[in-house]
C-alpha positions as CSV (number, residue, x, y, z in Angstrom):
1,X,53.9,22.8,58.9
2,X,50.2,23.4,58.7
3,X,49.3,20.2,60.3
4,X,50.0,21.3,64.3
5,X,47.9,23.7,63.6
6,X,44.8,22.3,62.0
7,X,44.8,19.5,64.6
8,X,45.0,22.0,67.5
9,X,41.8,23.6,65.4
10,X,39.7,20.5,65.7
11,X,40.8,19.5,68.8
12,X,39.7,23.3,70.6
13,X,36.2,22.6,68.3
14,X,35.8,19.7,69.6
15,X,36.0,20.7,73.2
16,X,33.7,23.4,72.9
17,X,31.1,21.0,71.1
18,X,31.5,18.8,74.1
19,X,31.5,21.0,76.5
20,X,28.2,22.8,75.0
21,X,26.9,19.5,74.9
22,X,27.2,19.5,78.7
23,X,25.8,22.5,79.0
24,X,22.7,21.8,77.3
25,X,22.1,18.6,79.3
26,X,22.4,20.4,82.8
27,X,19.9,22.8,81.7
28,X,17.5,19.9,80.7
29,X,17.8,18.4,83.9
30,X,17.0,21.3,85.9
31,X,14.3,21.9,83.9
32,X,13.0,18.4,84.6
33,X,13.9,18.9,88.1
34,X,11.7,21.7,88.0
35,X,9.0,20.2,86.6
36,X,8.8,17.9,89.5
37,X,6.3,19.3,92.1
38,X,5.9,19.3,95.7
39,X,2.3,19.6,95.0
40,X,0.3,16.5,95.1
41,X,-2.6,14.5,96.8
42,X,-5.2,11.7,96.8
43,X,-8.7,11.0,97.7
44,X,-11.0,7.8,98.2
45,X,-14.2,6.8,98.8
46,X,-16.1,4.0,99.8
47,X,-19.8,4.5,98.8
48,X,-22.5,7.2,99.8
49,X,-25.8,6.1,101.4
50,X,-27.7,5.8,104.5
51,X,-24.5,5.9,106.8
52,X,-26.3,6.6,110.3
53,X,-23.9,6.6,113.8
54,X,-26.6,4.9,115.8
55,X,-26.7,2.4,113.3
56,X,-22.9,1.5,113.1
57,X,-21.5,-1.0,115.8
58,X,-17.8,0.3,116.8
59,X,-16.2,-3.1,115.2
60,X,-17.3,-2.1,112.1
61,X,-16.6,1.3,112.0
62,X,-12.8,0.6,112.7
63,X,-12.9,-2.2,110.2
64,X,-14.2,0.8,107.6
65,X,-11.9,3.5,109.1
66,X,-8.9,0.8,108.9
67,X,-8.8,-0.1,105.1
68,X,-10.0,3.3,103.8
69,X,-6.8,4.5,105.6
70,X,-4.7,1.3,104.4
71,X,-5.3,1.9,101.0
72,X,-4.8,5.5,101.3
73,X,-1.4,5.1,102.8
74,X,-0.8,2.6,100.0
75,X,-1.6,4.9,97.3
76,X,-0.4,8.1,98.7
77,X,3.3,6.5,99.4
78,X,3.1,5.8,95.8
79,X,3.1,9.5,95.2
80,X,5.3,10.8,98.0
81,X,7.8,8.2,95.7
82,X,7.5,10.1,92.8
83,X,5.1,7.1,91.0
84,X,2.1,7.7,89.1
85,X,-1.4,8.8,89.7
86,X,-2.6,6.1,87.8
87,X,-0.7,3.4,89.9
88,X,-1.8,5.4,92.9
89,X,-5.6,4.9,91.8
90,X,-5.4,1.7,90.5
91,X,-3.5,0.2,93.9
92,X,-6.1,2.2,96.4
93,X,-9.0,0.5,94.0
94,X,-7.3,-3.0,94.4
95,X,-7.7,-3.0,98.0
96,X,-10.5,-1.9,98.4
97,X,-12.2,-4.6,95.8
98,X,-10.0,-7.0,97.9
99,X,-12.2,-6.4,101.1
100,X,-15.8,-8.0,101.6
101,X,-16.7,-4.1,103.1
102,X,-17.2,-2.8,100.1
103,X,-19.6,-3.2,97.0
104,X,-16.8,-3.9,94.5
105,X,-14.6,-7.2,94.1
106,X,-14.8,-9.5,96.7
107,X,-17.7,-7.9,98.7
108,X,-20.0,-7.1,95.3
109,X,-24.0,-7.0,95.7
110,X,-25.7,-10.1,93.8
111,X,-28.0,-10.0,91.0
112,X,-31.4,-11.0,90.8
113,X,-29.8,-14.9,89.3
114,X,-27.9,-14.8,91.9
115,X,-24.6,-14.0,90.5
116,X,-21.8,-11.2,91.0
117,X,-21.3,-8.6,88.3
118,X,-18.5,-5.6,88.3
119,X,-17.9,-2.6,86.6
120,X,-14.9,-0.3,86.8
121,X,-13.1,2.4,85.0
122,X,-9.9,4.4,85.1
123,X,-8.8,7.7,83.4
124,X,-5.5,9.5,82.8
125,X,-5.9,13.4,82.7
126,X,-2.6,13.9,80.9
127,X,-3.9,12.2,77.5
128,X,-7.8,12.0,78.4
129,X,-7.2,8.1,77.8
130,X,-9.7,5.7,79.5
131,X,-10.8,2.1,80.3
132,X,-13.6,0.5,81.1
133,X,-15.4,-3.0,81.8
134,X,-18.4,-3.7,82.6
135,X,-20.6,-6.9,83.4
136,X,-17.9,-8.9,83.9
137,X,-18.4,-12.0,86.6
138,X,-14.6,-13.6,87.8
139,X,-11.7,-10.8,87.4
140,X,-10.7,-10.4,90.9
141,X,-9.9,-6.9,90.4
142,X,-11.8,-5.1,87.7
143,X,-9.6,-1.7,88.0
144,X,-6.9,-3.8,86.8
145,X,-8.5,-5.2,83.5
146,X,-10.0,-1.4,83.0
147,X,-6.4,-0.4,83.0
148,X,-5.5,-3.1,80.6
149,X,-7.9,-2.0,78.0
150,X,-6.9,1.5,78.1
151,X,-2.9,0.6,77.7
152,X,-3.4,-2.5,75.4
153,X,-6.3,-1.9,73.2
154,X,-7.9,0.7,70.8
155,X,-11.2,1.2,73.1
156,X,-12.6,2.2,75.8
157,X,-15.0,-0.2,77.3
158,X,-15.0,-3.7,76.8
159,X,-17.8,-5.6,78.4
160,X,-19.5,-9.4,79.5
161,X,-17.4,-12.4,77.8
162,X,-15.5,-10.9,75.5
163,X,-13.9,-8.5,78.5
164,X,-13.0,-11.8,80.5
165,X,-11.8,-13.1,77.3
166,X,-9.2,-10.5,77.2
167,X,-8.6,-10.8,81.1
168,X,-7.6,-14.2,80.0
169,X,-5.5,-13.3,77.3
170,X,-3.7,-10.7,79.2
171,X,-3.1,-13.0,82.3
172,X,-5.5,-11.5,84.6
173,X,-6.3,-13.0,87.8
174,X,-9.8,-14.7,87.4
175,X,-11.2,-16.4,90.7
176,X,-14.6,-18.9,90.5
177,X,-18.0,-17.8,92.0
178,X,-17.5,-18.8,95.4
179,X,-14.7,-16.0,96.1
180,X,-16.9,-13.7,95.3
181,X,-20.0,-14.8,98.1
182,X,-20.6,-13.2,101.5
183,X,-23.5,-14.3,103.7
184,X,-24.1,-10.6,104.4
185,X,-24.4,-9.4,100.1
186,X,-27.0,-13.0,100.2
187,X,-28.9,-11.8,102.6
188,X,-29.3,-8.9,101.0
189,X,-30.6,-10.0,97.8
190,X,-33.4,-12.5,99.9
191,X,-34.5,-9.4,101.6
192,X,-35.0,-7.2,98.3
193,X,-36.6,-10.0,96.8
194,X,-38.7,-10.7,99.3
195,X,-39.9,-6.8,99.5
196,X,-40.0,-7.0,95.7
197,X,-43.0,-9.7,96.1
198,X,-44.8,-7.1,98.3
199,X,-44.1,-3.9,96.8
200,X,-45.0,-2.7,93.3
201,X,-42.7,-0.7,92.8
202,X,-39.2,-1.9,94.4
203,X,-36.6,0.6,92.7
204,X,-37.8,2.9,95.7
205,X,-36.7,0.6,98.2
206,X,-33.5,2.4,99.0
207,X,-32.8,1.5,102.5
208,X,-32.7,-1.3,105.5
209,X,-32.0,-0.1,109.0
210,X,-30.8,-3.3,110.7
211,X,-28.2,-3.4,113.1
212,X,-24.7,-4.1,112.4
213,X,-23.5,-5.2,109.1
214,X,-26.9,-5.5,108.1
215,X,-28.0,-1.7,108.2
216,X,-26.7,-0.5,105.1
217,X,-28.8,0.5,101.8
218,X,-27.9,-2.5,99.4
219,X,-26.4,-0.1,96.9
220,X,-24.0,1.4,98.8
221,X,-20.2,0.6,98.7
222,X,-18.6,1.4,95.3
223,X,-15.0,2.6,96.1
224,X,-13.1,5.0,94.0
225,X,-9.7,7.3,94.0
226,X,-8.7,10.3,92.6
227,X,-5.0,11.5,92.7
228,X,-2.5,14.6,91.8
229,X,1.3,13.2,91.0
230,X,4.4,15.2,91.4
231,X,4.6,15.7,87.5
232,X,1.2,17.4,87.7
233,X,-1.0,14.6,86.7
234,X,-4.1,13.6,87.4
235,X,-5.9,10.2,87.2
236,X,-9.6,8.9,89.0
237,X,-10.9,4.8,89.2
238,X,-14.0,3.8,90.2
239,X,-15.1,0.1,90.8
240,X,-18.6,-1.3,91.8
241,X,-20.5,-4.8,92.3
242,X,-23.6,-2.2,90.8
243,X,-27.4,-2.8,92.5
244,X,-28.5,-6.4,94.7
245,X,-31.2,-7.8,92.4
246,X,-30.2,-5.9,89.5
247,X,-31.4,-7.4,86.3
248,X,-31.1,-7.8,82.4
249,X,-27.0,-6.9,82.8
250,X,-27.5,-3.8,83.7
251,X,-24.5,-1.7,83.8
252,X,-24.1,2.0,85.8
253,X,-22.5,4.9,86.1
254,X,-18.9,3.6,87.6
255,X,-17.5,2.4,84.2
256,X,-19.0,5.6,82.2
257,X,-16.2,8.1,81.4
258,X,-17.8,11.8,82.1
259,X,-20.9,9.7,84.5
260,X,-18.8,7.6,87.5
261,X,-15.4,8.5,86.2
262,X,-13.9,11.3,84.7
263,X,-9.8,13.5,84.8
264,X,-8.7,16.2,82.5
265,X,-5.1,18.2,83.8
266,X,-6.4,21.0,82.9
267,X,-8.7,21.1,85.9
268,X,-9.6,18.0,88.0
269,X,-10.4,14.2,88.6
270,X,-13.3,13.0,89.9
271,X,-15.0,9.5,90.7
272,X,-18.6,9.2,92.0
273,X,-20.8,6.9,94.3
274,X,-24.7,7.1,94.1
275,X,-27.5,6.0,92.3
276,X,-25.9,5.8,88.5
277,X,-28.7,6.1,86.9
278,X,-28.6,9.9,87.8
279,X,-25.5,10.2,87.4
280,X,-25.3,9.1,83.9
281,X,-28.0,11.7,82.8
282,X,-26.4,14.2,84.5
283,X,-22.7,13.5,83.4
284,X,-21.6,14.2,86.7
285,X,-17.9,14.3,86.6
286,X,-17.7,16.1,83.0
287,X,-19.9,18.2,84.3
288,X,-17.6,19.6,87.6
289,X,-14.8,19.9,84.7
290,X,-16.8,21.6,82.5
291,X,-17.7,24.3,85.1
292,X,-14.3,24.8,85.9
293,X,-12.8,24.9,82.6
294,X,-15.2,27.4,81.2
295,X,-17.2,28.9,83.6
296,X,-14.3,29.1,85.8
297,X,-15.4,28.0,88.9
298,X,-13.2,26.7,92.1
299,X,-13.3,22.6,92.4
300,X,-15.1,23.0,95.4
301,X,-18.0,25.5,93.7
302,X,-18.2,23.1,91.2
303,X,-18.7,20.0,92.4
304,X,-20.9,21.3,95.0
305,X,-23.6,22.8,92.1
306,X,-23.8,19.7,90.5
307,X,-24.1,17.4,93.3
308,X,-25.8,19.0,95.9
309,X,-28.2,21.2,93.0
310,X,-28.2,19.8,89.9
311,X,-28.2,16.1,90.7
312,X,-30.6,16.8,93.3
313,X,-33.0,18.7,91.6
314,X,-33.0,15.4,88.7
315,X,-34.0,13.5,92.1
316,X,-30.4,11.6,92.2
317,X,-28.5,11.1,95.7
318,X,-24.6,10.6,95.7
319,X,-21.5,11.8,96.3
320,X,-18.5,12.6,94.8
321,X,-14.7,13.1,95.7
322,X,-12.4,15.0,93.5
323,X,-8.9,16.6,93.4
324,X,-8.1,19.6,91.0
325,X,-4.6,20.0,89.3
326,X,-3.4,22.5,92.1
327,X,-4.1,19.9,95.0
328,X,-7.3,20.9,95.9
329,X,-10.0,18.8,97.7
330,X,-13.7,18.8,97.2
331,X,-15.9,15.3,98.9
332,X,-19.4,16.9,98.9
333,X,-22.6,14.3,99.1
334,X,-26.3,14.9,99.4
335,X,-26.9,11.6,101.3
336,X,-26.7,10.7,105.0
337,X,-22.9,9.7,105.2
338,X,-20.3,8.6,102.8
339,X,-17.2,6.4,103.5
340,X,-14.5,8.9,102.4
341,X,-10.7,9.6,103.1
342,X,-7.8,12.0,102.2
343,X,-4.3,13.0,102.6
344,X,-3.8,16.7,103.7
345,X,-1.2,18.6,102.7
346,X,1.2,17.5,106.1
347,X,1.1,14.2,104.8
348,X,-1.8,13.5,107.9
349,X,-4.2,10.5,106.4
350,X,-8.3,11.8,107.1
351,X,-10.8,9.6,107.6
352,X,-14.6,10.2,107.8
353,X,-18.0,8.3,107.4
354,X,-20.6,10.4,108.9
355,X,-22.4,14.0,107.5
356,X,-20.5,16.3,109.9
């Protein structure tokens, strides 16, 4: 008789179980729904330097202004899709070290022997988690192998032969030394050699005005990318082919987490161009964190004291773009132009080259 009864129990139990159950997994998923949002943004640059309009031919202006907004697009649609600032970054970088415009990749500055060398490094705000390579002389695209060593080792940099040994063991795309040449990055090096013979102290040779492709300082042209995701993430690359007629495997500021490359959520992400040996003292991109996180200045406050005061009162020149966690933008540079691009908030992609 009891039976009926004590199965009619259970059965009303375990309806309410399940239908609690339910409950609790709606109100998870609006939560993550809510966690999602509309907030979110990206930056790149292309180098800072001696960027003069009477010095730029229109062909190559459009060429500069045409893949600073391709890989924009690329990486910003990324976002608007609900992917990754670290894919954004990373894909904007690849494009850019694809092109023989910039000074990363395919269009990197020779060293004094005569070879290519890269350096590149990516961060992820969420977990302050980094990679870096540097010195390394046939990996197609650096940024990738950076990420790599962030996701699929224990360090943080990994440098020379024993970085393109673990591009080979991760399947990385390695290309000889002839992908790497351009007649334009050549000529460059004969010219700094040849004012090396005649000037005692070259490292202050910073510019050649010569018309066309030829005009610009034979530094200039490390990219980088900063983003803000739709789960509130931020994440900053930077790439470079470093100095023409560098020596001694000399490595700068692009693959030095807190110098070239630096994120934290709590406040922003930040990748720099310039001379690297400046901004290496000066910790550059910790340092526009740092003054936001406990001095608690806006990004654009920030970033403007150390790059157009501090770095230049150390005697550096540079530029910087940067994104803080609530979509803010700040590109500010102390040199003549820099090669810089952004999303605004109507989804309208901004590109600019000269100081205006």
């Amino acid at each position: 008789m009891n039976k009926p009864l004590k199965f009619t129990f259970r059965f009303h139990l375990t309806y309410r179980l399940l239908a609690l159950t339910i409950a609790v997994l709606v109100v998870l998923s609006c939560q993550q729904k809510d966690s999602t949002s509309s907030t979110f943004g990206m930056v790149i640059h292309g180098g800072a330097g001696t960027i003069l309009k009477k010095n730029m031919t229109s062909e190559l202006e459009e060429a500069y202004s045409t893949k600073l907004t391709e890989a924009l697009s690329y990486g910003y649609n990324i976002l608007n899709n609900g992917g990754s600032s670290l894919d954004a970054v990373e894909t904007a970088i690849k494009i850019l070290e694809d092109s023989p415009l910039f000074n990363a990749g395919k269009g990197a500055v020779f060293t004094h022997s005569g070879t290519n060398e890269f350096d590149a490094s990516i961060m992820d705000g969420k977990t302050l988690m980094a990679g870096a390579v540097g010195a390394v002389k046939h990996v197609k695209n650096p940024i990738a192998l950076a990420r790599l060593v962030m996701e699929k080792t224990p360090h943080v940099m990994l440098t020379g032969e024993g970085a393109e040994a673990f591009a080979k063991e991760q399947g990385v795309e390695l290309m000889p030394d002839d992908y790497f040449f351009t007649e334009r990055r050549w000529k460059q090096l004969q010219r700094k050699i040849e004012r090396g013979k005649k000037n005692t102290n070259p490292s202050k040779d910073k510019t050649t005005t010569i018309k066309g492709l030829e005009f610009e300082s034979s530094s200039m042209g490390t990219v980088g990318a900063v983003a803000l995701d739709k789960a509130g993430n931020l994440a900053a690359a930077t790439s470079t082919g470093g100095l023409t007629n560098k020596r001694f495997g000399r490595v700068g500021d692009s693959p030095i987490i807190g110098a070239g490359t630096y994120a934290n959520n709590r406040t922003c992400a930040v990748s720099g161009t310039g001379q690297g040996e400046y901004f290496m003292r000066s910790l550059v991109g910790y340092d526009i964190s740092v003054l936001m996180e406990y001095r608690g200045m806006s990004l654009e406050k920030a970033a403007n004291t150390v790059v157009m005061k501090k770095l230049v009162k150390l005697g550096g020149s540079g530029g910087v773009i940067a994104i803080d966690k609530d979509g803010n933008v700040a590109m500010p540079f102390n040199t003549e132009g820099m090669y810089r691009g952004y999303v605004d908030r109507d989804g309208k992609v901004i590109v600019k080259i000269y100081r205006e």
